[in-house]
PQR file of N, CA, C, O and H, with PARSE charges and radii, in Angstrom:
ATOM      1  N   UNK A   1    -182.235  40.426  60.168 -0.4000 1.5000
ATOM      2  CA  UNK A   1    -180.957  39.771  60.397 -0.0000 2.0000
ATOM      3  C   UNK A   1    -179.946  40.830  60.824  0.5500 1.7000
ATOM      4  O   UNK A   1    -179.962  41.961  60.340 -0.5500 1.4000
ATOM      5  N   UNK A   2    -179.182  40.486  61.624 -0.4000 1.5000
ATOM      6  CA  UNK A   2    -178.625  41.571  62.210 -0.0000 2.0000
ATOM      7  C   UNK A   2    -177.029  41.341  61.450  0.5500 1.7000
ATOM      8  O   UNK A   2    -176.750  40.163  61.226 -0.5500 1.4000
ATOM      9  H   UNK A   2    -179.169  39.567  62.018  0.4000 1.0000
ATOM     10  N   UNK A   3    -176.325  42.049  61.178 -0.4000 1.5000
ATOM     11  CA  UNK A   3    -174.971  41.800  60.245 -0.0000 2.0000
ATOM     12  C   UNK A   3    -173.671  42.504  60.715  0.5500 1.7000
ATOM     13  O   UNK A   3    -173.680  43.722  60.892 -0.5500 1.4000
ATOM     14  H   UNK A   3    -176.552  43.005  61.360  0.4000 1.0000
ATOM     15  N   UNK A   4    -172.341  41.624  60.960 -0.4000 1.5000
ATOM     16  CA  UNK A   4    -171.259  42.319  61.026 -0.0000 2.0000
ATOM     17  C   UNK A   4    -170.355  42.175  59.844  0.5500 1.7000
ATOM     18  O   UNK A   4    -170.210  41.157  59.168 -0.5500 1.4000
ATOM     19  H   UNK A   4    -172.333  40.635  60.816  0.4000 1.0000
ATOM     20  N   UNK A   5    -169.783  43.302  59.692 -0.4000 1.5000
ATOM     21  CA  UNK A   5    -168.587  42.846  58.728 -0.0000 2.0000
ATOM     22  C   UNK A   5    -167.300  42.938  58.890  0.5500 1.7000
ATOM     23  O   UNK A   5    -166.673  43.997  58.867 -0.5500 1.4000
ATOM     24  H   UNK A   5    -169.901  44.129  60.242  0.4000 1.0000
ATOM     25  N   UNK A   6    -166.712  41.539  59.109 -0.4000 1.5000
ATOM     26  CA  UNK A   6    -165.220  41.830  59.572 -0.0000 2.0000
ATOM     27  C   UNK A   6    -164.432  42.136  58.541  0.5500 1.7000
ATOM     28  O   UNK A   6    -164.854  42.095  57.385 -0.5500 1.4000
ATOM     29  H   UNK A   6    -167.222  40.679  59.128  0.4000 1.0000
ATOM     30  N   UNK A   7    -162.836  42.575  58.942 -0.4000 1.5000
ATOM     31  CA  UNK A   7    -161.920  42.856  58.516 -0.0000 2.0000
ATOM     32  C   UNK A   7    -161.198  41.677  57.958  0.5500 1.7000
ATOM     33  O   UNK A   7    -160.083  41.444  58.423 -0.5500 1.4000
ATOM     34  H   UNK A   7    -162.494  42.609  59.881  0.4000 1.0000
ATOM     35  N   UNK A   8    -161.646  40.947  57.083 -0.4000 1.5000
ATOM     36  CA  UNK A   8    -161.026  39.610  56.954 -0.0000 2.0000
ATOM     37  C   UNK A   8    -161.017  39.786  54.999  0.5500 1.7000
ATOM     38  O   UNK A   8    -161.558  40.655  54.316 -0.5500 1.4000
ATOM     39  H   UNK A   8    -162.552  41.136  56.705  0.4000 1.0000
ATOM     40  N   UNK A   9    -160.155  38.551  54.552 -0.4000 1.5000
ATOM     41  CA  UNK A   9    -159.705  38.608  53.235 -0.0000 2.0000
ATOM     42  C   UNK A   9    -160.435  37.649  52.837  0.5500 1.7000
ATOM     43  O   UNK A   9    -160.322  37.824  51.624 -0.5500 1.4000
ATOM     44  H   UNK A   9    -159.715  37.845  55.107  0.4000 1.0000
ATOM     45  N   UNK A  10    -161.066  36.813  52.941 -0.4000 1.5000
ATOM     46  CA  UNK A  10    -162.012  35.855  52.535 -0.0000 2.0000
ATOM     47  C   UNK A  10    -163.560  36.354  52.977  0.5500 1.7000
ATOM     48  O   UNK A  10    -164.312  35.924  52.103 -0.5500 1.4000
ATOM     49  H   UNK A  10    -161.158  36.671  53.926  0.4000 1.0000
ATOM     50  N   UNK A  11    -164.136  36.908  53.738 -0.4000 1.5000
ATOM     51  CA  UNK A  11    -165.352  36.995  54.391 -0.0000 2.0000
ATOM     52  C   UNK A  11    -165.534  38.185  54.238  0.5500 1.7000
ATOM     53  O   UNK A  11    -164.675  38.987  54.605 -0.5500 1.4000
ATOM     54  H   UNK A  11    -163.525  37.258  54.448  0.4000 1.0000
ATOM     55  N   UNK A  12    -166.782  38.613  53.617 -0.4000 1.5000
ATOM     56  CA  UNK A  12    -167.649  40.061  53.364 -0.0000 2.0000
ATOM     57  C   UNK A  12    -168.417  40.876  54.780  0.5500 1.7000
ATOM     58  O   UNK A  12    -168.353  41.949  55.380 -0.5500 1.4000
ATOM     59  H   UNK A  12    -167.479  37.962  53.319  0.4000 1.0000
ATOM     60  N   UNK A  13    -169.185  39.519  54.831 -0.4000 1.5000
ATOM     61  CA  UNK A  13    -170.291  40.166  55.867 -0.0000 2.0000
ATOM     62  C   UNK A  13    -170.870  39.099  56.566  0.5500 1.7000
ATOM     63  O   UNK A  13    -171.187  38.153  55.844 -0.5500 1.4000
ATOM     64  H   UNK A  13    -169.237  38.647  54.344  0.4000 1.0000
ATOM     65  N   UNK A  14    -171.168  38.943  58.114 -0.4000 1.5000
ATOM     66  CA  UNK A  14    -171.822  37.591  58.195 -0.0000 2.0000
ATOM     67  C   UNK A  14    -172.720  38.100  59.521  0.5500 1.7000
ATOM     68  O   UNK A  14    -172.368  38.742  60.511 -0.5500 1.4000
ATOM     69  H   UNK A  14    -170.910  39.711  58.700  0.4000 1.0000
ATOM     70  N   UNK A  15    -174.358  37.410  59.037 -0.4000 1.5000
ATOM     71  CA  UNK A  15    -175.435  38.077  59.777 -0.0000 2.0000
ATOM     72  C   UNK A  15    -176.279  36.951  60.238  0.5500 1.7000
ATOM     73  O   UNK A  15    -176.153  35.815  59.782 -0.5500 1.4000
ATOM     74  H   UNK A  15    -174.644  36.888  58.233  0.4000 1.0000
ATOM     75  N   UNK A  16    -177.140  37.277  61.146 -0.4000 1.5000
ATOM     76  CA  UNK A  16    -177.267  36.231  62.363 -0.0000 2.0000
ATOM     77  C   UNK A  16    -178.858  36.642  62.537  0.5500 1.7000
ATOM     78  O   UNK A  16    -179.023  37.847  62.731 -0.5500 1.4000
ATOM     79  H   UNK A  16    -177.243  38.200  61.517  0.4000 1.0000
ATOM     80  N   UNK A  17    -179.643  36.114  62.511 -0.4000 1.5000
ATOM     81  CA  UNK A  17    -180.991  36.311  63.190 -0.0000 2.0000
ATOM     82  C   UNK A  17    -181.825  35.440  64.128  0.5500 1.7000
ATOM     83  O   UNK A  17    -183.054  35.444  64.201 -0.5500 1.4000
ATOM     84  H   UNK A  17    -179.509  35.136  62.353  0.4000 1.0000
ATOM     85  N   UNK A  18    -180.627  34.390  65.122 -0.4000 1.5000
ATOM     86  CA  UNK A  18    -181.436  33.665  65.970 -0.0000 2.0000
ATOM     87  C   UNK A  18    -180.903  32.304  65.846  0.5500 1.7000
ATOM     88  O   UNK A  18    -180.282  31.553  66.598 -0.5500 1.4000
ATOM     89  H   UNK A  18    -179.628  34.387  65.063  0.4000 1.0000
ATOM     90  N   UNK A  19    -181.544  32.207  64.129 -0.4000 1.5000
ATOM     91  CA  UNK A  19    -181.422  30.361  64.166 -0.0000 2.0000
ATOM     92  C   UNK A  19    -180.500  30.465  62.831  0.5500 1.7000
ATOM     93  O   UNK A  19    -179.630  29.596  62.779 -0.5500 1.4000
ATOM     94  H   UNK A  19    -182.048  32.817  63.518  0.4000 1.0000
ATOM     95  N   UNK A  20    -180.527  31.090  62.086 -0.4000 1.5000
ATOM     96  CA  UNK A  20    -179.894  31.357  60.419 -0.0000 2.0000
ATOM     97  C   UNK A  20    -178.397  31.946  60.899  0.5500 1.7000
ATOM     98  O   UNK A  20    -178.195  32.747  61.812 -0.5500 1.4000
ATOM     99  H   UNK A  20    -181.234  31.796  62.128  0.4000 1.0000
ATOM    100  N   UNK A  21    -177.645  31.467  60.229 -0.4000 1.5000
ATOM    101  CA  UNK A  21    -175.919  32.224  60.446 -0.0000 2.0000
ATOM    102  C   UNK A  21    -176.088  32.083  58.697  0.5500 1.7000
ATOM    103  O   UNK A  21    -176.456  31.152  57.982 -0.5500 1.4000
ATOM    104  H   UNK A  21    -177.809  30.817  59.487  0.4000 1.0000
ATOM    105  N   UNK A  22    -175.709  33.238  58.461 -0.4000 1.5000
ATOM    106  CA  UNK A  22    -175.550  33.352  56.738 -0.0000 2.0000
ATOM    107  C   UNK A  22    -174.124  34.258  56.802  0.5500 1.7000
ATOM    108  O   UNK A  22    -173.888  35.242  57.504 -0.5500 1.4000
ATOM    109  H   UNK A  22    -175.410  33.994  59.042  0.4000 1.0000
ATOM    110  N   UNK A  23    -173.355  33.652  55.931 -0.4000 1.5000
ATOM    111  CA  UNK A  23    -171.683  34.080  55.793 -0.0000 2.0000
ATOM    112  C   UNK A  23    -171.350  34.229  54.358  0.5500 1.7000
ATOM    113  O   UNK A  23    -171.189  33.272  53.601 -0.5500 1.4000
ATOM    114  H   UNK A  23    -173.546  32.853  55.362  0.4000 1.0000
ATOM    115  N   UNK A  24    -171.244  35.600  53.987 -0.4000 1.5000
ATOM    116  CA  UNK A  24    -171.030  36.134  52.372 -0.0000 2.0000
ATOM    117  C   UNK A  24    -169.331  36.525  51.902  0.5500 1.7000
ATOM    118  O   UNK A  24    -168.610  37.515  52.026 -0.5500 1.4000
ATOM    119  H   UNK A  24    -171.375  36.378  54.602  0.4000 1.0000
ATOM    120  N   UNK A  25    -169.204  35.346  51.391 -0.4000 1.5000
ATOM    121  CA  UNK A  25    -167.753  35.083  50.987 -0.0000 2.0000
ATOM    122  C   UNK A  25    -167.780  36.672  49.852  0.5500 1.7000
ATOM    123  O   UNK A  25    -168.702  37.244  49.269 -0.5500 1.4000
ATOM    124  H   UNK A  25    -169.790  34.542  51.290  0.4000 1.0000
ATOM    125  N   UNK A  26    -165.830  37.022  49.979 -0.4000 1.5000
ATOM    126  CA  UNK A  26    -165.697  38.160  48.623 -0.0000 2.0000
ATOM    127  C   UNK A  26    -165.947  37.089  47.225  0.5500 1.7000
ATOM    128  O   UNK A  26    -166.608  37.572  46.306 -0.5500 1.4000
ATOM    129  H   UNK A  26    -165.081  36.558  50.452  0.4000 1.0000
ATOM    130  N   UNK A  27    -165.570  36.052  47.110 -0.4000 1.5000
ATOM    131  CA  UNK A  27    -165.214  35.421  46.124 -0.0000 2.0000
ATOM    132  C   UNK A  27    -166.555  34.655  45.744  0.5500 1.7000
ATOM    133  O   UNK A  27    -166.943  34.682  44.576 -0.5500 1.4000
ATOM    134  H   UNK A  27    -165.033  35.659  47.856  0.4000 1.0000
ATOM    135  N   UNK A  28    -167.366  33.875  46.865 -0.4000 1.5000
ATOM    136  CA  UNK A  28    -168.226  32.638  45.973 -0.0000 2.0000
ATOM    137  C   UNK A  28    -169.700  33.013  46.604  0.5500 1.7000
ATOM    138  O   UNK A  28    -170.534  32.116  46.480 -0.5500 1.4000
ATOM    139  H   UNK A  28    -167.051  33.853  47.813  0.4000 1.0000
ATOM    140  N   UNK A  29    -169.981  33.791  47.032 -0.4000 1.5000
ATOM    141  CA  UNK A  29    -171.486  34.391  47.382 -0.0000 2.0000
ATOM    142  C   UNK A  29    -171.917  33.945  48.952  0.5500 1.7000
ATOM    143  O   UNK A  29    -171.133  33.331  49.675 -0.5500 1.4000
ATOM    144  H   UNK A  29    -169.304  34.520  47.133  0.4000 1.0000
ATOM    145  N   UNK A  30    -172.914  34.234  49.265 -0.4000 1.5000
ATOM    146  CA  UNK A  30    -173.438  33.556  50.164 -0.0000 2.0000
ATOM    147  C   UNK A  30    -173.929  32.370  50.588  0.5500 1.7000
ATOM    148  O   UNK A  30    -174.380  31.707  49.654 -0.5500 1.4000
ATOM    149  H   UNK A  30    -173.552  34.733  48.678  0.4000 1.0000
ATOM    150  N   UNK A  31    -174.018  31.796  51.771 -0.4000 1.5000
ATOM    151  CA  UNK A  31    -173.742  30.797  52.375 -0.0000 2.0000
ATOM    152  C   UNK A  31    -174.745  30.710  53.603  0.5500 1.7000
ATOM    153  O   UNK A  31    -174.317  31.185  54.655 -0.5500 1.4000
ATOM    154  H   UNK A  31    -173.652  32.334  52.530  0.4000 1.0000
ATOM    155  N   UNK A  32    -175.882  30.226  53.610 -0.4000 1.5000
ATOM    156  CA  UNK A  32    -176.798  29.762  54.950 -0.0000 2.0000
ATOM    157  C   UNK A  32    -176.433  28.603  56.083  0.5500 1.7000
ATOM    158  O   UNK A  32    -175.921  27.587  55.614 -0.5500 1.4000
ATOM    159  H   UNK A  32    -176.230  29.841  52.755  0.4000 1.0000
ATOM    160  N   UNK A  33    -176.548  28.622  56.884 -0.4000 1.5000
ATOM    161  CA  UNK A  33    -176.044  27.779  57.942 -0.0000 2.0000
ATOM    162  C   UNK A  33    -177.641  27.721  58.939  0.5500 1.7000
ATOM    163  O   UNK A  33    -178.176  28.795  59.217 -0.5500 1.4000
ATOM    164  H   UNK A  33    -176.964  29.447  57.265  0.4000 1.0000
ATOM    165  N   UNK A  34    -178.334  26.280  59.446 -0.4000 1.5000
ATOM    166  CA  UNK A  34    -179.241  26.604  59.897 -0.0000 2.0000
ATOM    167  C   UNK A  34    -178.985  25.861  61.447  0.5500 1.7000
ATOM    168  O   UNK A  34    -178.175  24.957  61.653 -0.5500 1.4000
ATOM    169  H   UNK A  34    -177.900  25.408  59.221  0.4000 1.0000
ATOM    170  N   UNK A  35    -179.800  26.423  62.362 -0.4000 1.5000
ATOM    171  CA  UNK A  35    -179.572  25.600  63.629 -0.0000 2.0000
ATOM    172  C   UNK A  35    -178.302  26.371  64.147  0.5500 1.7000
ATOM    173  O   UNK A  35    -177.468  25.731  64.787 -0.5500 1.4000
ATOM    174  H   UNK A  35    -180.458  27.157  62.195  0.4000 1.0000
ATOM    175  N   UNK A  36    -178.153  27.419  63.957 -0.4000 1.5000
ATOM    176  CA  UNK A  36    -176.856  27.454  64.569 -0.0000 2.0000
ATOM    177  C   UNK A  36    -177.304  28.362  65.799  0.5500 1.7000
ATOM    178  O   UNK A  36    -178.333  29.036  65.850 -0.5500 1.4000
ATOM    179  H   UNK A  36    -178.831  27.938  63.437  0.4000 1.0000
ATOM    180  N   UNK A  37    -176.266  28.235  66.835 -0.4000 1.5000
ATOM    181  CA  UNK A  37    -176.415  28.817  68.057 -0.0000 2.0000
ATOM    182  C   UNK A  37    -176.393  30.138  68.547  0.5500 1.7000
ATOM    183  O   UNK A  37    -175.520  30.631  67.833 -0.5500 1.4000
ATOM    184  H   UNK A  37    -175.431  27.687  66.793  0.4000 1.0000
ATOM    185  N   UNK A  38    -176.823  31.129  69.377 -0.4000 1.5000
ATOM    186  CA  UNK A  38    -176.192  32.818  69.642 -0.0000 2.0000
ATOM    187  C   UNK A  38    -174.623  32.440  69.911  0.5500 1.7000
ATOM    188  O   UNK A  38    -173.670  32.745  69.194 -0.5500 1.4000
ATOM    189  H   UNK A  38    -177.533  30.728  69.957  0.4000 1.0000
ATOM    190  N   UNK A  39    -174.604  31.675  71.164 -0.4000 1.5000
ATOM    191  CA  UNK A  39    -173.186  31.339  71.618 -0.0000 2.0000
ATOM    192  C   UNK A  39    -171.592  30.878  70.453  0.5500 1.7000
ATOM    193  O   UNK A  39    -170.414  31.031  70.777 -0.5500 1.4000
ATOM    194  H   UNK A  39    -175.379  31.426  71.746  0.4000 1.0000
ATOM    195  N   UNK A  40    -172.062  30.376  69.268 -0.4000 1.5000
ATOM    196  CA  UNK A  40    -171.237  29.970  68.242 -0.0000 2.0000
ATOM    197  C   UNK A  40    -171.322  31.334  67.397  0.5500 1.7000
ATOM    198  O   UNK A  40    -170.176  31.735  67.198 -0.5500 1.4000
ATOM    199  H   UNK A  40    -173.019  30.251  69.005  0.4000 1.0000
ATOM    200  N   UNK A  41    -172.428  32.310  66.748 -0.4000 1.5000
ATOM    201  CA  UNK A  41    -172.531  33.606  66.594 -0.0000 2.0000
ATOM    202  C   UNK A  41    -171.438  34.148  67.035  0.5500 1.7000
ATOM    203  O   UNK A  41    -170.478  34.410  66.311 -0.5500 1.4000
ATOM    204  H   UNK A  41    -173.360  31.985  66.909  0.4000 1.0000
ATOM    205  N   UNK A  42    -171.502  34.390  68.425 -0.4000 1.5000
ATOM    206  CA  UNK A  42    -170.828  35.509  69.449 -0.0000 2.0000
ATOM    207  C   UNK A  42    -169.402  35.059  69.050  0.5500 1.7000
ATOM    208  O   UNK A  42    -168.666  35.863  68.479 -0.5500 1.4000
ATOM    209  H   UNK A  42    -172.282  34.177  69.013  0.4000 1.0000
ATOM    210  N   UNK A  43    -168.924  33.613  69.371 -0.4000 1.5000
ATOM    211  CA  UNK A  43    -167.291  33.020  69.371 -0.0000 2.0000
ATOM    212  C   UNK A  43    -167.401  34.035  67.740  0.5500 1.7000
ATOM    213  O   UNK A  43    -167.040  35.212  67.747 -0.5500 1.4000
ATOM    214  H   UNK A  43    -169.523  32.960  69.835  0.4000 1.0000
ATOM    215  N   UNK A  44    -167.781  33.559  66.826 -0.4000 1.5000
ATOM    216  CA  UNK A  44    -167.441  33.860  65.485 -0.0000 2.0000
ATOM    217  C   UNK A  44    -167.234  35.058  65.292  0.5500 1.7000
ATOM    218  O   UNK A  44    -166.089  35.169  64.853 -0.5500 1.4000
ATOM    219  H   UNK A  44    -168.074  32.602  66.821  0.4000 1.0000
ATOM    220  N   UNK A  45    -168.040  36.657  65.442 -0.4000 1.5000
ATOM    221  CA  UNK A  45    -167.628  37.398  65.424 -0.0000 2.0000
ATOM    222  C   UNK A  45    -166.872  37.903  65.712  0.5500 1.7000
ATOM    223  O   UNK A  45    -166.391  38.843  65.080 -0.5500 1.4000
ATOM    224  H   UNK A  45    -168.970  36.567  65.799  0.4000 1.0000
ATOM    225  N   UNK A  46    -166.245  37.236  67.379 -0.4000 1.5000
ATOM    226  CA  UNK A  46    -165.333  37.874  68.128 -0.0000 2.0000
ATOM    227  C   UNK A  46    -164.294  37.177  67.971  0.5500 1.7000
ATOM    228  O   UNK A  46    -163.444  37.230  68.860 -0.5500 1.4000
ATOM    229  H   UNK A  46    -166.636  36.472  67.892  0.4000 1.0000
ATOM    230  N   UNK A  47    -164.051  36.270  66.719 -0.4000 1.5000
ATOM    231  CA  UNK A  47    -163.213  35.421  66.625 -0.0000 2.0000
ATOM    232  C   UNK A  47    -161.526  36.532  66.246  0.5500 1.7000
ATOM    233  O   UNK A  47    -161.480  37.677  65.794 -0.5500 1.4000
ATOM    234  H   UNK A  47    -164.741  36.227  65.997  0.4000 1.0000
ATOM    235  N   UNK A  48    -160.765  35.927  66.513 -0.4000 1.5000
ATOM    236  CA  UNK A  48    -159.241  36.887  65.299 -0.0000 2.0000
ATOM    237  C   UNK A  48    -159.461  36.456  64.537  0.5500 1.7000
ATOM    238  O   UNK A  48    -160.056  37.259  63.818 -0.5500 1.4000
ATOM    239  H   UNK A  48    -160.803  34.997  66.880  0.4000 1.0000
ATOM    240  N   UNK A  49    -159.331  35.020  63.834 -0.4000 1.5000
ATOM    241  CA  UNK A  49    -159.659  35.137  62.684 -0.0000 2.0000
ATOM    242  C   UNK A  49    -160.832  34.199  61.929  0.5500 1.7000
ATOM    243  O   UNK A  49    -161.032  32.992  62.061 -0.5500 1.4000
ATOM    244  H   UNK A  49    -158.848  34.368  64.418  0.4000 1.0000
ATOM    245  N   UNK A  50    -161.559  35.211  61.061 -0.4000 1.5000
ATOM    246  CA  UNK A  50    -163.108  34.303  60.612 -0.0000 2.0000
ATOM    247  C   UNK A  50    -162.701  34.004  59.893  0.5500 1.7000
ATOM    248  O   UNK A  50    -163.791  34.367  59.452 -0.5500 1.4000
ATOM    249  H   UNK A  50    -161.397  36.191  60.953  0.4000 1.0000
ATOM    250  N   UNK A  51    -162.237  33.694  59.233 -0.4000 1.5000
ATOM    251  CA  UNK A  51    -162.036  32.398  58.030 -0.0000 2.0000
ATOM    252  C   UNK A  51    -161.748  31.173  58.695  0.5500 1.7000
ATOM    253  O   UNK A  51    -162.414  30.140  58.618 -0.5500 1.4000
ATOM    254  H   UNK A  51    -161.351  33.400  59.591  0.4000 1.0000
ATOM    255  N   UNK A  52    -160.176  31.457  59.689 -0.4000 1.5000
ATOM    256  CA  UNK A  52    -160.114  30.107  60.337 -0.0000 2.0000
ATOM    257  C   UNK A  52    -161.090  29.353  61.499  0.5500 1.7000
ATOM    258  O   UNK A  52    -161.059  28.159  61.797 -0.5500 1.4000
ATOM    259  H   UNK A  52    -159.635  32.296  59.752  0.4000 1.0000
ATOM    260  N   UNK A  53    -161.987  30.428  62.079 -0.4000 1.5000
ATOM    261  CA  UNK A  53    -163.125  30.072  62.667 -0.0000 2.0000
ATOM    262  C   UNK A  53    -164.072  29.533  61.917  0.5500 1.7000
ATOM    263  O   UNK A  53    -164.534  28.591  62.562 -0.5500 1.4000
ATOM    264  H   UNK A  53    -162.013  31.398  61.837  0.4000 1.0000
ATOM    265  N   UNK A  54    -164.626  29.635  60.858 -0.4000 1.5000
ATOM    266  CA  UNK A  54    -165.781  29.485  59.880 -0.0000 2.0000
ATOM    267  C   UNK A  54    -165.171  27.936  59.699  0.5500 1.7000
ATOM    268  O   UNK A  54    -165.847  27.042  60.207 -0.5500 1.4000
ATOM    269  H   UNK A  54    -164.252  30.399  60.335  0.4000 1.0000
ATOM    270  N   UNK A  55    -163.870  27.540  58.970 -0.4000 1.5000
ATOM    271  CA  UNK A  55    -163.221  26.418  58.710 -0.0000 2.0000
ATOM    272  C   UNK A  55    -163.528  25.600  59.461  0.5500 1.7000
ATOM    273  O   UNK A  55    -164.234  24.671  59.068 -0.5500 1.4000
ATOM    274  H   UNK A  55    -163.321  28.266  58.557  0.4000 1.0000
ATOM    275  N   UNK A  56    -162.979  25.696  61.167 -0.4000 1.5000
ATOM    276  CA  UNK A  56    -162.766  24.786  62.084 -0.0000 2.0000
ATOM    277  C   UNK A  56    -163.892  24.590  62.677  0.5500 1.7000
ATOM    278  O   UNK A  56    -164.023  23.485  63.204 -0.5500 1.4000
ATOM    279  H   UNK A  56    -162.406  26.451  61.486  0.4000 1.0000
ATOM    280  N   UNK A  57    -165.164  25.680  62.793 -0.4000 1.5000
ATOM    281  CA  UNK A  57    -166.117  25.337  63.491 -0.0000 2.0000
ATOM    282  C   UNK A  57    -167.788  25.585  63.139  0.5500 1.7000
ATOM    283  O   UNK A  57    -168.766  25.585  63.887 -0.5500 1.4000
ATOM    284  H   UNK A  57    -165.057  26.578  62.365  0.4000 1.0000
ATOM    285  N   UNK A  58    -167.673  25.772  61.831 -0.4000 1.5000
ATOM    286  CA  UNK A  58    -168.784  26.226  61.085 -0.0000 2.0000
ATOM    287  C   UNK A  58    -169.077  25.243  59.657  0.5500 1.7000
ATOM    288  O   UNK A  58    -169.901  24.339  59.792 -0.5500 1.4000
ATOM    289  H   UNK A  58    -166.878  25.772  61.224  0.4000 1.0000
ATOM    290  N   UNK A  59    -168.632  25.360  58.755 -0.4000 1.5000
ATOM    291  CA  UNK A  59    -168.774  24.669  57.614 -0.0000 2.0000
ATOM    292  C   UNK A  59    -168.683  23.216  57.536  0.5500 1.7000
ATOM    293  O   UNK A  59    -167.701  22.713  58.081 -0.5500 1.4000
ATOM    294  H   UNK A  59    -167.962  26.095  58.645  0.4000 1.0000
ATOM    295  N   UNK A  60    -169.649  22.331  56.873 -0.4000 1.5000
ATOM    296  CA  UNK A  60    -169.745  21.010  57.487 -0.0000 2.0000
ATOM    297  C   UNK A  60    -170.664  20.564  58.725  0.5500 1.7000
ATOM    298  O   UNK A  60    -171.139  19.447  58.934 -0.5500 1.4000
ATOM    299  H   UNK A  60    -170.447  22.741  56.430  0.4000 1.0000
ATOM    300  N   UNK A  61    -170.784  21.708  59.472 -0.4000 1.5000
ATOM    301  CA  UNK A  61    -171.246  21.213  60.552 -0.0000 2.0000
ATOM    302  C   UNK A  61    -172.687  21.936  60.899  0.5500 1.7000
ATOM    303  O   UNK A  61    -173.043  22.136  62.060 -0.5500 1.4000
ATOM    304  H   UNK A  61    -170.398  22.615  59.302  0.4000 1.0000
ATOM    305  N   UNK A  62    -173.405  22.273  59.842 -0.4000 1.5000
ATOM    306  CA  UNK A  62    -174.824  23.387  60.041 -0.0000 2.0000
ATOM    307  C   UNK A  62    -174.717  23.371  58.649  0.5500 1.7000
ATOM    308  O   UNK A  62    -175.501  24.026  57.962 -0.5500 1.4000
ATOM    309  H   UNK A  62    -173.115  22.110  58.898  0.4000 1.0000
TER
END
């Protein structure tokens, strides 16, 4: 799994290997997401901000 860790106040580390998006909150642990896309990956890392990215276009929806 390949892993970035942004600079964000809610989000630790969030790593990607294809089909798995796994997102490791400071506060409530980790978090698997399956089916998810490279292209939704890429937006997310390169997002400004991952929390409000994760919110609006991740959680709920994988």
């Amino acid at each position: 799994m390949e892993w970035f860790y942004p600079n964000s106040s809610a989000i630790q580390a969030i790593g990607y290997n294809g089909t798995t998006l796994a997102v490791v909150f400071h506060n409530s642990g980790r978090y698997d997401h399956y089916g998810v896309s490279e292209s939704v990956w890429r937006r997310f890392i390169n997002a400004s901000s991952h929390g409000r990215y994760y919110n609006e276009n991740i959680r709920g929806r994988y």
